[in-house]
Backbone atoms as SQL, in Angstrom:
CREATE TABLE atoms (id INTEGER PRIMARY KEY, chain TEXT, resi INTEGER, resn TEXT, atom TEXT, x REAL, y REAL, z REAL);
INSERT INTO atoms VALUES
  (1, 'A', 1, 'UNK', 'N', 0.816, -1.181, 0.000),
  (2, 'A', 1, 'UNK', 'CA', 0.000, 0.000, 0.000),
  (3, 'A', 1, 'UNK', 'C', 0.867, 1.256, 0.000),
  (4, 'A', 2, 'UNK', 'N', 1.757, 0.810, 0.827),
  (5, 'A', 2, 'UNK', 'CA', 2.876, 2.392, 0.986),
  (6, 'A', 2, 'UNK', 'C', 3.272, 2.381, -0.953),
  (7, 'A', 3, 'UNK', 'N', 3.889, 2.041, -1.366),
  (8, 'A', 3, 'UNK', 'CA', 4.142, 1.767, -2.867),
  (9, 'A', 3, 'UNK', 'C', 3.264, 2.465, -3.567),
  (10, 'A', 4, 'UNK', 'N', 1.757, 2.139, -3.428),
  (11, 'A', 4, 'UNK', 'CA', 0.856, 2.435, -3.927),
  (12, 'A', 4, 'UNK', 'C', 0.688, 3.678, -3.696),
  (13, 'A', 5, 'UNK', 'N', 0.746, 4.273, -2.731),
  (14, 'A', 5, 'UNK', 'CA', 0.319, 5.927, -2.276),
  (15, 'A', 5, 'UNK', 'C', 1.146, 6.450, -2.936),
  (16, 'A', 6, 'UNK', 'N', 2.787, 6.341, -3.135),
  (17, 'A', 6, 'UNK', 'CA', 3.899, 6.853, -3.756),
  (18, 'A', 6, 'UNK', 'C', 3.641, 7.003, -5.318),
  (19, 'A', 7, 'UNK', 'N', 3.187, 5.977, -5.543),
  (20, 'A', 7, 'UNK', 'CA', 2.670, 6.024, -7.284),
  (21, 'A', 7, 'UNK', 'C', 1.720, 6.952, -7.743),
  (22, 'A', 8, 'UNK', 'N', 0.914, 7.221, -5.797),
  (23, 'A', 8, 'UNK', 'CA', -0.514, 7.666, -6.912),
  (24, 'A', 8, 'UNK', 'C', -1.547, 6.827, -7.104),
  (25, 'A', 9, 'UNK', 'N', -1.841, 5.390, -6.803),
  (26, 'A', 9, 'UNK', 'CA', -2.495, 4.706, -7.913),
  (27, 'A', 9, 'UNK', 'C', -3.159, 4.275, -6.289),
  (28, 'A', 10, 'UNK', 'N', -4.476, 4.231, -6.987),
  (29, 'A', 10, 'UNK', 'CA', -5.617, 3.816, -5.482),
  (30, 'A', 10, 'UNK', 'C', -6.282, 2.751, -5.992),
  (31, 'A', 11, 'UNK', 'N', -5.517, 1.957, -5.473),
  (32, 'A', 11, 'UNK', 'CA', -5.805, -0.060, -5.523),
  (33, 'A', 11, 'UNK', 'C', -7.075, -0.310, -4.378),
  (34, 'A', 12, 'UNK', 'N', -7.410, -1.349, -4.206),
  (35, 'A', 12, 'UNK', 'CA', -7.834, -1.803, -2.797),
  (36, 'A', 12, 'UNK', 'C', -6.916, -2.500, -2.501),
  (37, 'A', 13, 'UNK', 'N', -7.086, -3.469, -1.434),
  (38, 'A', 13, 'UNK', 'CA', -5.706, -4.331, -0.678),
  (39, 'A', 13, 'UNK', 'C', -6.016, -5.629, -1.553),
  (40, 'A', 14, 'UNK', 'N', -6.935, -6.182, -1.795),
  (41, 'A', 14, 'UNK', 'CA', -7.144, -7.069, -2.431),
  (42, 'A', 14, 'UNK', 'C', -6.588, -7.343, -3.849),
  (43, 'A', 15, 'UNK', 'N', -6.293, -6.234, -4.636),
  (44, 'A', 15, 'UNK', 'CA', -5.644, -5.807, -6.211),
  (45, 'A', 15, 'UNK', 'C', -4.418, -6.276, -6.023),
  (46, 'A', 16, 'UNK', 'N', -4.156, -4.800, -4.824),
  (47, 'A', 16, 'UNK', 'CA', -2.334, -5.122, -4.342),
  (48, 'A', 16, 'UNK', 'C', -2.249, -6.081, -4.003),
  (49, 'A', 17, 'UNK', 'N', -3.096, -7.693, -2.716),
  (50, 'A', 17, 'UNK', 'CA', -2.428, -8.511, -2.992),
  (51, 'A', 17, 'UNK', 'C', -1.669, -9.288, -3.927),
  (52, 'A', 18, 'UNK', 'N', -2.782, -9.060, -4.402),
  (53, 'A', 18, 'UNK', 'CA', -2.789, -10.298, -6.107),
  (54, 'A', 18, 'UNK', 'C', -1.260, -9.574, -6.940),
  (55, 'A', 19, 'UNK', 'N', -1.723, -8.762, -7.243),
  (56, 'A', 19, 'UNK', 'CA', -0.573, -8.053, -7.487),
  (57, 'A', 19, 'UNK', 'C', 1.142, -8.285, -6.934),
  (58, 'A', 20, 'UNK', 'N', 1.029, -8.348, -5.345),
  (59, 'A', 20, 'UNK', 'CA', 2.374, -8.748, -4.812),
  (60, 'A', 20, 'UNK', 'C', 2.435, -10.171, -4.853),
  (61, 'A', 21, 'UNK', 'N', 1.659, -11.522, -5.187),
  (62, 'A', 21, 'UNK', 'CA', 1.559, -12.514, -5.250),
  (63, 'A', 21, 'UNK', 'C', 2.190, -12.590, -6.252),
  (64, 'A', 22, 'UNK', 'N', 1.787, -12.073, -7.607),
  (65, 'A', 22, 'UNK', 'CA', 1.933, -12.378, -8.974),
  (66, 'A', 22, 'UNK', 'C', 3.765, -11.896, -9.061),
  (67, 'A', 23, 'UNK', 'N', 4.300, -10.697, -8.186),
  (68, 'A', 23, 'UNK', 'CA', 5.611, -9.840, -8.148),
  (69, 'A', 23, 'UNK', 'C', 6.813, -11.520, -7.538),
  (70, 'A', 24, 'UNK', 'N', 5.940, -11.779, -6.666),
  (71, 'A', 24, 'UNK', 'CA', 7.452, -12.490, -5.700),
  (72, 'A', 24, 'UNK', 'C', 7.225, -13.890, -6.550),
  (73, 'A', 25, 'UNK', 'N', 6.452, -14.345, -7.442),
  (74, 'A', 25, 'UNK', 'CA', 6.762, -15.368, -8.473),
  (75, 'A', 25, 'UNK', 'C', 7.988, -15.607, -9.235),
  (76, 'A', 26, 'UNK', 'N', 8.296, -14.607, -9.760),
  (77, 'A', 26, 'UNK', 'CA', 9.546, -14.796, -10.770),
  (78, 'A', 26, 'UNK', 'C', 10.978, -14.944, -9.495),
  (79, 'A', 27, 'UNK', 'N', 11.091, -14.270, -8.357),
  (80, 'A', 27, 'UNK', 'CA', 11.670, -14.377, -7.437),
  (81, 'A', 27, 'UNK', 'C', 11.963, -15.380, -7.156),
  (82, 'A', 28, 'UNK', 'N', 10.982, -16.174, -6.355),
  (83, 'A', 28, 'UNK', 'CA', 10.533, -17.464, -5.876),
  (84, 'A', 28, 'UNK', 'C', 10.809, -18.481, -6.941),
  (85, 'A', 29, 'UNK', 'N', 10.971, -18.719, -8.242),
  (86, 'A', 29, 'UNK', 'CA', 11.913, -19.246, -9.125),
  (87, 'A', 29, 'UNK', 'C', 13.333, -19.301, -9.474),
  (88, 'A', 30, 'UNK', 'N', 13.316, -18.017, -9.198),
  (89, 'A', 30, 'UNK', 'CA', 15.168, -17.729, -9.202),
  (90, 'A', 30, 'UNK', 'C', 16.272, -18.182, -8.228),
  (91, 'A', 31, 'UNK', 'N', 15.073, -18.339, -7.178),
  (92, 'A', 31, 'UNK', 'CA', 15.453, -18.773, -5.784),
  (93, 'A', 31, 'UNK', 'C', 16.253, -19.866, -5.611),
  (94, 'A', 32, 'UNK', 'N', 14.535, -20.749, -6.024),
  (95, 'A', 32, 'UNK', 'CA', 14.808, -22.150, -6.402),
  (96, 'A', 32, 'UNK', 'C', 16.168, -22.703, -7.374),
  (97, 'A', 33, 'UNK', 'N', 15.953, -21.786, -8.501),
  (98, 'A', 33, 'UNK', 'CA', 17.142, -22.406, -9.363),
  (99, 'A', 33, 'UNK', 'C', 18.243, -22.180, -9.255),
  (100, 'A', 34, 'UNK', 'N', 18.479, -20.795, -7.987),
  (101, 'A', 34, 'UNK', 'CA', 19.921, -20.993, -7.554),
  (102, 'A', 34, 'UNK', 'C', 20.238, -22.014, -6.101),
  (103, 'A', 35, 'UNK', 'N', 19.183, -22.297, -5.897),
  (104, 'A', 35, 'UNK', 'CA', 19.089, -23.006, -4.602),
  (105, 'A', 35, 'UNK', 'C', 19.777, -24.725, -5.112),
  (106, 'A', 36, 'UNK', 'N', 18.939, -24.806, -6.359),
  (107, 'A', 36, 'UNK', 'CA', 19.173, -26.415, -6.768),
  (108, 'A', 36, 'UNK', 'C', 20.608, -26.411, -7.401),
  (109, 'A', 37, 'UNK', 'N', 20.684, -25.578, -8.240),
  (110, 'A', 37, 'UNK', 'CA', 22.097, -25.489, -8.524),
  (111, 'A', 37, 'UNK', 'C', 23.459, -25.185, -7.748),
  (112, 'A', 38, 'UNK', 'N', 23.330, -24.383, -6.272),
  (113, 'A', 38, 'UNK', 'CA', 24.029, -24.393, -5.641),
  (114, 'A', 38, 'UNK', 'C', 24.878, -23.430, -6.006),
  (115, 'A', 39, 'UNK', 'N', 24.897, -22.213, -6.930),
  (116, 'A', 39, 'UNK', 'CA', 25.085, -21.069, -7.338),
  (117, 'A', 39, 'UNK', 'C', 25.650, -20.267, -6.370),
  (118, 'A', 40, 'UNK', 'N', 26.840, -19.752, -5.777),
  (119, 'A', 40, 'UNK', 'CA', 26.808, -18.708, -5.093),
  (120, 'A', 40, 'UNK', 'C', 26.340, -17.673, -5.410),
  (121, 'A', 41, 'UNK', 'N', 25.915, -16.555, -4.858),
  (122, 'A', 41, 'UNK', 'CA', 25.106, -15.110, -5.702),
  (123, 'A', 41, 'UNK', 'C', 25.135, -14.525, -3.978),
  (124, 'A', 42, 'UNK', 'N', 26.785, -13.227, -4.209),
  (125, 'A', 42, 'UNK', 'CA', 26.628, -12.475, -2.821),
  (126, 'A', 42, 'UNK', 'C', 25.493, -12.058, -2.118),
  (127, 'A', 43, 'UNK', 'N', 24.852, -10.966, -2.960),
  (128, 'A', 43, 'UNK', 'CA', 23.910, -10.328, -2.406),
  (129, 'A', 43, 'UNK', 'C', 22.635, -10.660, -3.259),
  (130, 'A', 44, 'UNK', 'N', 22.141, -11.834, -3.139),
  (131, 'A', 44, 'UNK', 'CA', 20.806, -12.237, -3.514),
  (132, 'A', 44, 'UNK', 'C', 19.577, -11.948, -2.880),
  (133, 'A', 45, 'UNK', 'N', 19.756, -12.007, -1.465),
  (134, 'A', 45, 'UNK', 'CA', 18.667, -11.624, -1.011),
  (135, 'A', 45, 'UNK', 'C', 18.126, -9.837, -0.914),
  (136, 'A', 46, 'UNK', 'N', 19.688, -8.850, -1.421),
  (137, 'A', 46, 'UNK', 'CA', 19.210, -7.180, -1.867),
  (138, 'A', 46, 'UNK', 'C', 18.617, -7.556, -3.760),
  (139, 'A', 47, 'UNK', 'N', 19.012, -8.477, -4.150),
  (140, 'A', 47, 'UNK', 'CA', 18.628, -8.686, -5.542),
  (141, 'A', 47, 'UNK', 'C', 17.008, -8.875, -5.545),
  (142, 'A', 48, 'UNK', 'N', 17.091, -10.022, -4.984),
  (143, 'A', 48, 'UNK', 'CA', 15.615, -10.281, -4.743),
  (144, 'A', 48, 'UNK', 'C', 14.426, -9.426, -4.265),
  (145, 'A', 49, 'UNK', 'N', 15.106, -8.305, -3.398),
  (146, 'A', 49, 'UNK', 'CA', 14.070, -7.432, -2.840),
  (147, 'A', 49, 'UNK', 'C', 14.058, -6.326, -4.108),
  (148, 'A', 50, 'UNK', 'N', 15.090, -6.314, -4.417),
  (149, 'A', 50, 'UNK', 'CA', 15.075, -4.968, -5.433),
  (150, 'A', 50, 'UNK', 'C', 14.351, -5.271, -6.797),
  (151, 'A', 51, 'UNK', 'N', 14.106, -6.659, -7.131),
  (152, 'A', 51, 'UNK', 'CA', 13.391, -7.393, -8.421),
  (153, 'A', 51, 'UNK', 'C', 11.914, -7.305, -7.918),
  (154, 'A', 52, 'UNK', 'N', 11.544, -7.508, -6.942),
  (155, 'A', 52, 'UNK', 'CA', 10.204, -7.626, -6.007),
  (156, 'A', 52, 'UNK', 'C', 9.642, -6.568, -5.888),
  (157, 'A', 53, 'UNK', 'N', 10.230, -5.879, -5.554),
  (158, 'A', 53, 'UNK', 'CA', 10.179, -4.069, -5.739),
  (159, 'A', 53, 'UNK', 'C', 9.344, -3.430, -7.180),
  (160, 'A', 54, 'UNK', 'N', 10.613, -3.933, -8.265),
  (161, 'A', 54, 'UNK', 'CA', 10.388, -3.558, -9.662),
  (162, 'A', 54, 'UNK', 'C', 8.953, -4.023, -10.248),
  (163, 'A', 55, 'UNK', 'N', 8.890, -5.707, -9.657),
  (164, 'A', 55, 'UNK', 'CA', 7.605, -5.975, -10.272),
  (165, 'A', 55, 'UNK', 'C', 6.436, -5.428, -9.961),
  (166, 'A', 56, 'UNK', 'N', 6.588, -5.328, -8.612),
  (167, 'A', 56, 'UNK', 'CA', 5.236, -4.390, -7.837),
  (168, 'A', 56, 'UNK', 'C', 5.133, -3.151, -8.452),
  (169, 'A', 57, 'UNK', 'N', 6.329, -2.554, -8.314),
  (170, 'A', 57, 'UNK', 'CA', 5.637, -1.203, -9.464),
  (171, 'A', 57, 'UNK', 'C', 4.988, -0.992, -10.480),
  (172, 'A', 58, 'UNK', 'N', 5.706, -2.063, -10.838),
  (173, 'A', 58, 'UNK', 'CA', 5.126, -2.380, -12.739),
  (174, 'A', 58, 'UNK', 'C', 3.967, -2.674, -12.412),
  (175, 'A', 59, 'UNK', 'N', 2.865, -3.716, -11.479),
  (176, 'A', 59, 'UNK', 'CA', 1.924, -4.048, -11.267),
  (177, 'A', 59, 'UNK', 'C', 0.928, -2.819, -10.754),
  (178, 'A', 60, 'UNK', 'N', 1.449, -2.420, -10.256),
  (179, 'A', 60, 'UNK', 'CA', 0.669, -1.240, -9.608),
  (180, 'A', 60, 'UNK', 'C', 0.467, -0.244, -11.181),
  (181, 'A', 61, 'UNK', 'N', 1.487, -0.016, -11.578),
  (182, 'A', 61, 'UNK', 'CA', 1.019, 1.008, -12.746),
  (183, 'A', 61, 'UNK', 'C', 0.311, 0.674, -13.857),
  (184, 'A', 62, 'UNK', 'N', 0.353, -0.835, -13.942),
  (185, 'A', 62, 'UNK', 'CA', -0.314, -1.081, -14.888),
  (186, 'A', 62, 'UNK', 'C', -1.830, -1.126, -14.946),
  (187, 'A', 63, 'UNK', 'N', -1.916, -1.362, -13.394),
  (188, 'A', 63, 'UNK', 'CA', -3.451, -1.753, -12.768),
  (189, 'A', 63, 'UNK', 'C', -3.403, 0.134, -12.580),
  (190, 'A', 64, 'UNK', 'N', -2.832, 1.140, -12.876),
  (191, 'A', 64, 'UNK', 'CA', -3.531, 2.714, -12.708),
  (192, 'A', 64, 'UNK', 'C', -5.098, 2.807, -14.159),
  (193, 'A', 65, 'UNK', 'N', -5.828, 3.495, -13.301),
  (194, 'A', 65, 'UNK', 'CA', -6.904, 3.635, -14.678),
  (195, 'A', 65, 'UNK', 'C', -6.416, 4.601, -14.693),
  (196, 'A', 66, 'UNK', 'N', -7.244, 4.020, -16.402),
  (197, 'A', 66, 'UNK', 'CA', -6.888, 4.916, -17.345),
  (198, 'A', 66, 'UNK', 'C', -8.027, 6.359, -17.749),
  (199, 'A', 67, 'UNK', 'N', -7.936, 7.498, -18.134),
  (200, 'A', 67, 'UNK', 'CA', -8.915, 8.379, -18.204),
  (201, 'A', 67, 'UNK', 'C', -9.531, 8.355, -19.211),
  (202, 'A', 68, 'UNK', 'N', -11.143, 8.904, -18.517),
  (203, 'A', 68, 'UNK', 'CA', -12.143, 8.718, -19.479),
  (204, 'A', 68, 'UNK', 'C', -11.899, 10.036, -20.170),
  (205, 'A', 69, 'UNK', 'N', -12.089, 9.917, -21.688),
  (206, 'A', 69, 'UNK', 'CA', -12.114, 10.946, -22.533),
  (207, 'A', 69, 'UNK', 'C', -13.686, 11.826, -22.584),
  (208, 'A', 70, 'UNK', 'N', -13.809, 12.589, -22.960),
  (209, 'A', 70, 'UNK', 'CA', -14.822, 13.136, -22.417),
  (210, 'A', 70, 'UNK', 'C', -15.078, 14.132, -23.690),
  (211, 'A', 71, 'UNK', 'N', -14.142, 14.658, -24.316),
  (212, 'A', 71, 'UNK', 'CA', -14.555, 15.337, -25.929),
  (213, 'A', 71, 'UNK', 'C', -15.538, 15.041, -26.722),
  (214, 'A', 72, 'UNK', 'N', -16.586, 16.096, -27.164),
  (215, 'A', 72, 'UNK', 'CA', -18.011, 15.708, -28.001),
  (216, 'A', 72, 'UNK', 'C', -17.094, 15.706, -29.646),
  (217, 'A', 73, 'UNK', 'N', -15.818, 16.083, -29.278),
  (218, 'A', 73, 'UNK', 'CA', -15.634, 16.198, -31.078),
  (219, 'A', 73, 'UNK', 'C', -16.079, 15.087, -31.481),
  (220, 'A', 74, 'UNK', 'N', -15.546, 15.675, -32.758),
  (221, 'A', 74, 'UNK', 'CA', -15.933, 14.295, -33.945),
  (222, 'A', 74, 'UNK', 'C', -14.469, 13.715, -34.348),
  (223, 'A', 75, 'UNK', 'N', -14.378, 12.169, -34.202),
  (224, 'A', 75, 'UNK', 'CA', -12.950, 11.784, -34.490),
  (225, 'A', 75, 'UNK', 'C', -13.303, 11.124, -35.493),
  (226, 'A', 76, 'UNK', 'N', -12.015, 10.522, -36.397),
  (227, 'A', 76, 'UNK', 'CA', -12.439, 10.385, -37.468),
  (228, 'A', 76, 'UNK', 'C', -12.837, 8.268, -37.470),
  (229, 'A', 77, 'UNK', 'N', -12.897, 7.934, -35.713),
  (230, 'A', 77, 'UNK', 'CA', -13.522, 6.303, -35.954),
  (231, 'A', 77, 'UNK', 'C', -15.153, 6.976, -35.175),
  (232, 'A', 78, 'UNK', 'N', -15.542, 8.156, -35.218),
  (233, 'A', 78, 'UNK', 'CA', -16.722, 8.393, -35.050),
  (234, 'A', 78, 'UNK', 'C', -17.653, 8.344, -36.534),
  (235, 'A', 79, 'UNK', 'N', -17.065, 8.381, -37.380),
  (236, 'A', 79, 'UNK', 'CA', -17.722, 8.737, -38.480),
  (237, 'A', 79, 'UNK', 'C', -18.257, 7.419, -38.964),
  (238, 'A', 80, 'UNK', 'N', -19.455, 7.512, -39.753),
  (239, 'A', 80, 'UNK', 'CA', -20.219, 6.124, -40.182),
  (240, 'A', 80, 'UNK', 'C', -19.323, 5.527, -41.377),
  (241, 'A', 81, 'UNK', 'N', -19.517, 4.127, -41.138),
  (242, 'A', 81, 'UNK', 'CA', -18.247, 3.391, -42.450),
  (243, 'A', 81, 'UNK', 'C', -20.001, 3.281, -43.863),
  (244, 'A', 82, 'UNK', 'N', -19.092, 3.484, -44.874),
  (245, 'A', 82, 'UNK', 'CA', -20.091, 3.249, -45.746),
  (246, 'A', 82, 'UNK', 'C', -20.123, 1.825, -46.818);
């Protein structure tokens, strides 16, 4: 939610869960495959927060609405097809 206020973008908690569910996925893989492989990786766990981070943003902005247009002009997919 703190994330969310910073963006701007007014989720409910329920969005943002799903949202941080869907973020620590790709994480939670990387994990694993350095876990099974036995990979050293110094600072994985600032990696991991900082990837977790990125996705949530991305999630959050993507879930921002978008604005309703509101112009009476005339555009040109207003016009009748003949």
């Amino acid at each position: 939610m703190l994330i969310s206020s910073i963006l701007k973008v007014n989720l409910d908690f329920t969005s943002l869960l799903y949202i941080a569910m869907v973020a620590i996925t790709p994480v939670a893989v990387i994990a694993s495959v350095v876990w099974a492989t036995q990979i050293q990786i110094p600072v994985k766990g600032w990696l991991g927060f900082i990837l977790t981070l990125g996705y949530i943003s991305f999630g959050i902005l993507a879930n921002k609405p978008k604005p309703i247009n509101t112009s009476l002009g005339n555009s040109p997919s207003d016009q009748p097809v003949d």
